[in-house]
N, C-alpha and C positions, 0 to 999 in steps of 0.2 A: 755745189753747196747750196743747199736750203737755207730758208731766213730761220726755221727750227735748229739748223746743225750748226750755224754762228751764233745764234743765241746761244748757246748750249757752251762751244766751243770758247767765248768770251764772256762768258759767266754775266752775260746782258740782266739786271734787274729793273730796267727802264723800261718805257711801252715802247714796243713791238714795230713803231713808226720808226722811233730814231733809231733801232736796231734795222732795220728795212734801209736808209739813208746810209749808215757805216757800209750796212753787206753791198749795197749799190757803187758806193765809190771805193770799197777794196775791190769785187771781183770787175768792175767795167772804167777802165781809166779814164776814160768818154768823161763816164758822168763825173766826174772829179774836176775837169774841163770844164765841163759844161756848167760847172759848181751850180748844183741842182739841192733844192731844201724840198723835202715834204714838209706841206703847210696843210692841209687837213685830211682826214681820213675820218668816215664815220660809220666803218663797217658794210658801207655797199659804194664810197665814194671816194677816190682816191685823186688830190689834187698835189701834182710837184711844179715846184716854180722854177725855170732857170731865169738869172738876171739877164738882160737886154746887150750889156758891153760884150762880155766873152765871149758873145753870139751873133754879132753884128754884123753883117754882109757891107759890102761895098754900096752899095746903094741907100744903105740907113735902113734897112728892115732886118728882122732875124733871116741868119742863113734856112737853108731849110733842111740840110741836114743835118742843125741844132735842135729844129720843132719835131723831125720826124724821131731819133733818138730820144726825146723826153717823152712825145706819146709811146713808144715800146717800150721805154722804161717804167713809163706811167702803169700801161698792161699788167706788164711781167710783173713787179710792185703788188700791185692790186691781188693779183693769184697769189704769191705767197704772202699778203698779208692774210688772204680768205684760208689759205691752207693752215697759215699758221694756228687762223681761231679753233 
């Protein structure tokens, strides 16, 4: 499923972003986890935040298969918010 075929499919009349955040934490459980917000998007720049706790290593730094999961999600995000324009 595309961020076109969710839109479509939950009759989304919001911007494109928080429809992109919904399709993110229905189809990837991860990012739900990882309770990840898109914070800005400016049509060529796509930035998601996850918070610092639910990602936290033993050591006090984020794990790093919490940063590597948000930069792919970041990506993948990015593509269909560009397909969707």
């Amino acid at each position: 499923m595309n961020l076109s075929q969710f839109c479509k499919s939950r009759e989304y009349n919001c911007c494109p972003t928080q429809a992109l955040e919904d399709l993110l934490r229905y189809l990837v459980p991860l990012a739900r986890h990882l309770d990840i917000r898109i914070s800005y998007y400016d049509g060529n720049f796509l930035r998601i935040r996850a918070p610092f706790a639910p990602n936290a290593n033993g050591h006090g730094s984020a794990f790093a298969g919490s940063i590597g999961a948000v930069f792919m999600l970041t990506g993948w995000g990015l593509i269909q918010l560009k397909l969707y324009e």
